[in-house]
N, C-alpha and C positions, 0 to 999 in steps of 0.2 A: 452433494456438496453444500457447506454451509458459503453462503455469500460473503456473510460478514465474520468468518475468522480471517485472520491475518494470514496469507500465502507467503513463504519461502521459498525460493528456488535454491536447491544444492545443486553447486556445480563441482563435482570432486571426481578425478580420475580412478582414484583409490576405491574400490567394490565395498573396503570392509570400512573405510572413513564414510562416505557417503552410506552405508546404512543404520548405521551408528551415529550420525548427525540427523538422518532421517527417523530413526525409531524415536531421540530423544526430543526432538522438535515436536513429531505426533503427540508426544505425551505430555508435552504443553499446553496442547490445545489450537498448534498452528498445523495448516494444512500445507503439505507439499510439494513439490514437485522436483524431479532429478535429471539433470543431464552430465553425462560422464565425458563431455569436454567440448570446447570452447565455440564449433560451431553448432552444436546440439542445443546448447541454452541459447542462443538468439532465434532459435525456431522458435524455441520456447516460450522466450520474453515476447514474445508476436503472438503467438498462440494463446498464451493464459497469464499476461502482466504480473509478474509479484511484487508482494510489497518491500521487499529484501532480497537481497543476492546472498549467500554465503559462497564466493570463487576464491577456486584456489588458482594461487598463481603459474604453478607449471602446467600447464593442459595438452595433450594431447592435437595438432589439429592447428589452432588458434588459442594462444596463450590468454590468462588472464588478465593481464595486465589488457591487452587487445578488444576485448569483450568488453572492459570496463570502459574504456576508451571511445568506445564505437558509441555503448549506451548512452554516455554521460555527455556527448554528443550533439543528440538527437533530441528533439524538444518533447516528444510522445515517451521518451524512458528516460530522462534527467535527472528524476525526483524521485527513482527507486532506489533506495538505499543500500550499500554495496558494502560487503565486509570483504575484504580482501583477505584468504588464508594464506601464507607462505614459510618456506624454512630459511627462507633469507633475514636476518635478522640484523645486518647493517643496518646504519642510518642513513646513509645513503640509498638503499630501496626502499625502505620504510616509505622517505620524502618523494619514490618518485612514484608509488604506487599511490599516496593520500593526492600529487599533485597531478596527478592521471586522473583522479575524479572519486579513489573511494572513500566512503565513508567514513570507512575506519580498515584499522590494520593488525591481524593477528600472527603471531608468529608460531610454528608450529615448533615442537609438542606444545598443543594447548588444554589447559581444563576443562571440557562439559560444561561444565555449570559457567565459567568465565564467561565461554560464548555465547549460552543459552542467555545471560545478563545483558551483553553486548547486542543482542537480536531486542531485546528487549525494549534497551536504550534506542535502537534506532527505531523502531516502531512506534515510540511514544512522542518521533520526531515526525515523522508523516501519516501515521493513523491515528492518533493519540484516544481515540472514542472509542478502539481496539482493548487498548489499557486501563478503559475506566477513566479515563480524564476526561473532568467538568468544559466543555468548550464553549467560549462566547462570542458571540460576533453584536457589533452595536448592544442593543437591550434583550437579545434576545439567547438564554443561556438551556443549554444542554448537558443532562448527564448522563454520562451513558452507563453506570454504575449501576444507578437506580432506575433508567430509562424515564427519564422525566424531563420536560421541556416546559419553560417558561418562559411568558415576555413582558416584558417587566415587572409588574403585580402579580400576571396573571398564570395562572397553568394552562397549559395546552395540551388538547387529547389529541392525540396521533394515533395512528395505525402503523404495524409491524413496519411497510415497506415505506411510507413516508419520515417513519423515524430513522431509518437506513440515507434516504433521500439526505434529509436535513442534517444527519450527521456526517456525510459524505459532501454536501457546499461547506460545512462549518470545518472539515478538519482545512481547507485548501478554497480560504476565502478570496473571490474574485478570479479561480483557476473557470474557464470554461470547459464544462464537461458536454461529449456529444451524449445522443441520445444511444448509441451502441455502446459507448463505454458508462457510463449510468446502469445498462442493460447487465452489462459482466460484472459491476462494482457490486449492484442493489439485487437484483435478481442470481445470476450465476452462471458461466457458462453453461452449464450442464439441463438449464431449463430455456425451451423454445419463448419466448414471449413479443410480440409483435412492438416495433418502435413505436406505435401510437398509444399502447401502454403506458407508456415513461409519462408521454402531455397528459392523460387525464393522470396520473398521480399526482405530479407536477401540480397541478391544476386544484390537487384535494390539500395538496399540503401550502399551497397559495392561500387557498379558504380558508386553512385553519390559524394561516400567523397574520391575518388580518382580519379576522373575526372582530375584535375587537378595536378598529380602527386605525392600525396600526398600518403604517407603507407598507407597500409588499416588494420583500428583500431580493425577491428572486427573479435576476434578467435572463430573456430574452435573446440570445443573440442570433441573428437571422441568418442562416444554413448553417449553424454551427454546435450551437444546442445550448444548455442554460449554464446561468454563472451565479453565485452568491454574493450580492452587492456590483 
């Protein structure tokens, strides 16, 4: 598993909807995961965090609308972006599924490509380093295009996992991240790596954005794990 693609959870009751949202996703380049109803993806969302929900509204179990509710909630899954699919096409469900917390709202029959745009748009709202967007926090600027980091003047050499690091404080400036969620964002759950790994990265990518004189961006917080600014 790549660490740094962008993860999707489909949540679709339908066998031939959900592999069909799953084939076309993979061939985007996002990685994903499936659960076929409403208490199966909160094992899920606990198990392997995604960066997006695609839930559909009728589920099986525990409805969408419930799921998104429960998430959106909860201060550890608030910020996962949540596409809501349904055949309800009132405006009146429209308004109560966006003020239930999702992100957005598709109405089925939907186009492929409409949705694959829509996943798009919301991943350029909470990963954007995912997409190729330039991200800045104070002087200090990151591409993830070109993989290149600067501060102010200067360039900065990074290594693979410390550019992961710094582009992971810069998409969600001043969020504290623990050192076990660092561990699944930066490395992946799929690779063992001990949490005193995380400080000496920490530690390398400290040395490299103050080499130069420059404050050092990245706190501290005590039992909690580190923040960007």
């Amino acid at each position: 598993m790549n660490a740094s693609q962008p993860h999707v959870l489909i949540v679709e009751d339908e066998v031939a909807q959900r592999e069909v949202l799953g084939y076309n996703l993979e061939a985007e380049g996002f990685r994903t995961s499936r659960a076929e109803d409403g208490e199966q993806a909160l094992i899920l969302v606990e198990e392997d965090m995604p960066d997006v929900i695609v839930l559909d509204w009728m589920l099986p179990n525990l409805s969408g609308i419930e799921v998104c509710r429960q998430l959106k909630t909860r201060a550890t899954t608030r910020d996962i972006a949540i596409i809501m699919l349904s055949a309800r096409s009132e405006e009146v469900d429209k308004v109560r599924g966006l003020e239930t917390g999702a992100d957005d709202y598709v109405v089925k029959p939907y186009s492929i490509s409409e949705l694959m745009a829509r996943v798009r748009t919301q991943l350029r709202r909470v990963r954007p380093a995912t997409v190729g967007q330039v991200l800045n926090f104070d002087d200090i600027v990151l591409d993830a295009e070109t993989h290149r980091v600067r501060r102010g003047e200067q360039a900065l050499k990074l290594g693979p996992t410390e550019f992961r690091l710094l582009s992971t404080f810069m998409e969600k400036p001043g969020r504290v991240w623990s050192r076990e969620q660092l561990l699944d964002r930066v490395w992946g759950r799929d690779i063992y790596v001990d949490t005193r790994t995380v400080d000496v990265h920490i530690g390398r990518l400290r040395k490299v954005l103050t080499q130069n004189g420059g404050a050092d961006p990245v706190r501290t917080v005590r039992g909690a794990g580190y923040a960007l600014g």
